[in-house]
N, C-alpha and C positions, 0 to 999 in steps of 0.2 A: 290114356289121353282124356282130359277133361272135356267135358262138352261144353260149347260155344253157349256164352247169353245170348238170349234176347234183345231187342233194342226197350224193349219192356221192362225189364230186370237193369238194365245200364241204368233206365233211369230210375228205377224204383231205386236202386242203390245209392245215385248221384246225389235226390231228395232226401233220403235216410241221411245221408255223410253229411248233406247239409245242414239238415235238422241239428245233428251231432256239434257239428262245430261252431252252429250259432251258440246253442246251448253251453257248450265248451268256455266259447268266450264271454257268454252272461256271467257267468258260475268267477271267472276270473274278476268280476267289478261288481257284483250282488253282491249284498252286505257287508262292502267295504266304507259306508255312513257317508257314500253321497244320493242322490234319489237318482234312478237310471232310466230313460227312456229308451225303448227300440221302437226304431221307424222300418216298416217293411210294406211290402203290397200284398193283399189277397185276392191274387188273379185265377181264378180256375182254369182249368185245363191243364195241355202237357206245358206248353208254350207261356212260360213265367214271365218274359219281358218280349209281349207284342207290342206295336207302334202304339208308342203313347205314355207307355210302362214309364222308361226312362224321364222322360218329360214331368209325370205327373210325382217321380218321386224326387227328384229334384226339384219342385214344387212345394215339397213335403217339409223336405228337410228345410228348406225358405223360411216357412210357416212356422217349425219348431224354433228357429234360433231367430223369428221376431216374436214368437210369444216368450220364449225364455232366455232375456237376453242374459248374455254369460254363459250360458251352454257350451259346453265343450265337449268335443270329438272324442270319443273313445277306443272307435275302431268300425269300420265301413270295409263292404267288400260287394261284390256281385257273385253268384253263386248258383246251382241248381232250381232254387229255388226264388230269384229276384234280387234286386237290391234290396242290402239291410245294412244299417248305423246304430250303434248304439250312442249317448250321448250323456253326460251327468249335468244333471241339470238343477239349478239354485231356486227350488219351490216345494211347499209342504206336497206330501203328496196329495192330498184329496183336492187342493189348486191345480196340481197339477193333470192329474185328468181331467177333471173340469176344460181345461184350456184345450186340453188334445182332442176328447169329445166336440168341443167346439171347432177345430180343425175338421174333424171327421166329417162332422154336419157341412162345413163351410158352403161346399160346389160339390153337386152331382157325382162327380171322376170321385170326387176325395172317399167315398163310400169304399171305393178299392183302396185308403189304406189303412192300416192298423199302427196304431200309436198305442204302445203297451205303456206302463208304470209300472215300476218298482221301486217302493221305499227304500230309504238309508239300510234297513235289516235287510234288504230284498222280498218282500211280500209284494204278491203280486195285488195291484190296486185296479179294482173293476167298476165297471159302470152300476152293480147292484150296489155296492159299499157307499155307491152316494146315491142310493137310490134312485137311479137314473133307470129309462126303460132301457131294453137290451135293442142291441141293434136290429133294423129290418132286413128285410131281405131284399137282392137285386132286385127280385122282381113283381113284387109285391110290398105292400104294409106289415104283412103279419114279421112275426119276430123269426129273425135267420135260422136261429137255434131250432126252431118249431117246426118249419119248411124243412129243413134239413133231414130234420128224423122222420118226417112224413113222408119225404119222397112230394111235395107239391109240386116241383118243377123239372121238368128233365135238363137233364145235365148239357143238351147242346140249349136249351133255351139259357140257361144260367152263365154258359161261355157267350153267346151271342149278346145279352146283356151286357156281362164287363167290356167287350169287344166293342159296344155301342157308347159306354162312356168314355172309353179313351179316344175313339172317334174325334179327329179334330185336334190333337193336343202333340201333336208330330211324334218323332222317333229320337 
């Protein structure tokens, strides 16, 4: 007889599968020579869509299809991991992160979400490519990337953070 998971392992696995099948479905509309956006949230913790989640990414997806009118739907789902859309969208790519950066910046909450680019080949388009600074961190200035591998912030201050900007933005 097999031994039982964990509710640890359910979820490590759920996260895994999810990873997998977004990835699945990029791989299906990457360098097929339209430019791709994916809209997703970077909510720490177990808990991917606490009060607010929903709200602010439905806010998101808003924001995409008035900065890129003509954007069309590729494929949305809710998942282990939060809500994610992909979208093909009619702009050069280095306009087009430009405008999602701009997104990202807009409001406070929007720090929780991630507007990826990829070109018509599917290269991923980053905020260094346009020389742009890297993102900061929830709970700080300094750059997330740098917090991260330092260890600056413990992990309940970083969830209480995102928890504090969905604060207010319903369920």
């Amino acid at each position: 007889m097999a031994p039982s998971s964990t509710p640890y392992e359910e979820s490590k696995g759920s996260i895994l599968a999810a990873r997998d099948a977004r990835q699945a479905e990029m791989d299906r509309h990457l360098g097929a020579g339209a430019l791709v956006l994916a809209v997703s949230l970077g909510i720490p913790g177990a808990e991917k869509t606490p009060p607010g989640a929903v709200a602010l990414f439905a806010w998101a997806v808003g924001q995409v299809l008035e900065a890129f009118p003509g954007a069309r739907l590729l494929h949305s789902c809710s998942d282990a991991l939060g809500p994610f859309a992909l979208f093909a969208a009619p702009a050069s790519p280095a306009e087009a992160k430009a405008r999602c950066v701009g997104i990202e910046a807009s409001c406070p909450a929007a720090r929780l979400v991630d507007l990826d680019v990829y070109s018509p080949r599917g290269a991923s388009i980053d905020r260094a490519s346009l020389q742009l600074p890297p993102r900061t961190c929830l709970c700080c200035e300094q750059p997330a990337r740098e917090c991260i591998c330092l260890g600056r912030h413990g992990f309940p201050e970083i969830v209480a953070r995102a928890r504090a900007l969905l604060a207010g933005l319903g369920s």
